[in-house]
DOPAKE-362614 format. One record per residue (C-alpha): x, y, z; residue in three letters. Coordinates in steps of 0.001 Angstrom, whole numbers, plus 500000, padded with zeros to 6 digits. Example, Ala and Ser with C-alpha at 12.3 -4.5 7.8 and 13.67 -1.06 7.14 Angstrom:
512300495500507800ALA513670498940507140SER
! end
This chain:
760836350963351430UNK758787353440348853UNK759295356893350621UNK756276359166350211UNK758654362605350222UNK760687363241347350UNK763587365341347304UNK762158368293345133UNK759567369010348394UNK762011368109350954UNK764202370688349266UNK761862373287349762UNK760655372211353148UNK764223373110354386UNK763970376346353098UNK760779377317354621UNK761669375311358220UNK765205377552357993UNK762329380869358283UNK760550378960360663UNK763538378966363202UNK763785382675362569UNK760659383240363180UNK758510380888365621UNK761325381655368986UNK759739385300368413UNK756068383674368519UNK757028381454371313UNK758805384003373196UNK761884382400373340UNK764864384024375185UNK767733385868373258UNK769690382924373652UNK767255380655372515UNK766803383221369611UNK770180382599368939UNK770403378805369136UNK767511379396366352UNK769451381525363990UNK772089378978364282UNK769931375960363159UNK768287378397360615UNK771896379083359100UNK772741375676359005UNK770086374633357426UNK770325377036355048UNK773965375718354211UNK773345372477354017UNK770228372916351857UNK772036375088349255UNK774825372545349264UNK772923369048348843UNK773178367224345311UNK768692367738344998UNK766641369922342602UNK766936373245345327UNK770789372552345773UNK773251375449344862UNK776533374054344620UNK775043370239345129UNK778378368739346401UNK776678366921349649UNK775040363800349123UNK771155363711349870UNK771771360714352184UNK774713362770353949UNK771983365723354273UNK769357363857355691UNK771806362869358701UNK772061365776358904UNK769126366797359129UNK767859363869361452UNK771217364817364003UNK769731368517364002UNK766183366983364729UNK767533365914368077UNK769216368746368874UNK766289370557368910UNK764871368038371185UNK768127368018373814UNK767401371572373885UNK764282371980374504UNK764933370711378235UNK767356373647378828UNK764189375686378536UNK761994376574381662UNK759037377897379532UNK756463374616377924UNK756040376400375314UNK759651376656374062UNK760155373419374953UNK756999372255372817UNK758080374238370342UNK761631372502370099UNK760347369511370360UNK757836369883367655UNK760369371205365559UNK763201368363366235UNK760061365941365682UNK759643366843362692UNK762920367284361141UNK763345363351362835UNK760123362308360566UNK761115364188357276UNK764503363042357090UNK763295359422357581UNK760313359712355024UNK762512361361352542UNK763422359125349315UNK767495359037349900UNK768864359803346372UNK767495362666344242UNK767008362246340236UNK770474364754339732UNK772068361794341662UNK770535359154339700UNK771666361086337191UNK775529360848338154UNK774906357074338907UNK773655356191335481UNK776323355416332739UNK777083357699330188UNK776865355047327384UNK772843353807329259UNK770748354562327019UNK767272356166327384UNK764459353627328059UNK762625354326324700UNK766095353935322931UNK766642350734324516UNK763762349579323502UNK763552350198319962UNK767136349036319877UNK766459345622321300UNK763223345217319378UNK764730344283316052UNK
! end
């Protein structure tokens, strides 16, 4: 299956969802511990992003499959806890955001082009190469 998100945007979707959780439990008017189970998934996500083998990837030692479990296990977190919440809108808001991490890890392509990269032998030669050496 041709996924429609490459890893470049998902990259810097994680960056601007790990804001989000900072941010919307204050819009929502989550409680401090809610605030806190937000800063945790914000941190994490952080960690993992900067840590993933894609284009927005500090030390890139996690594999973008390995992230995207990741990021599909956090996804239903957010939905388990959205029914420890008594407000609707913290528990939309949870859900929305679990939701979405769910769809973006599944519509994500699964290896990024620094992995291809890795995959590819070091003797492959580039496509125009190849084919001006198997011309003649």
């Amino acid at each position: 299956m041709n996924k429609p998100i490459p890893t470049a945007v998902h990259g810097v979707l994680d960056y601007v969802s790990a804001a989000g959780f900072v941010v919307v439990p204050h819009l929502f008017g989550a409680t401090k511990i809610g605030q806190r189970v937000m800063y945790g998934f914000a941190a994490a996500t952080v960690l993992s992003s900067a840590l993933t083998k894609y284009e927005e990837g500090i030390w890139r030692v996690l594999p973008v499959k390995a992230h995207l479990v990741l990021d599909a296990v956090s996804g239903m977190l957010l939905c388990g806890a959205a029914f420890s919440h008594k407000r609707a809108s913290s528990r939309a808001m949870l859900i929305g955001m679990g939701l979405t991490e769910i769809a973006l890890a599944a519509l994500t392509t699964t290896t990024s082009p620094l992995e291809a990269a890795e995959q590819r032998p070091w003797f492959a030669l580039p496509q125009k190469l190849r084919s001006l050496v198997t011309s003649r």
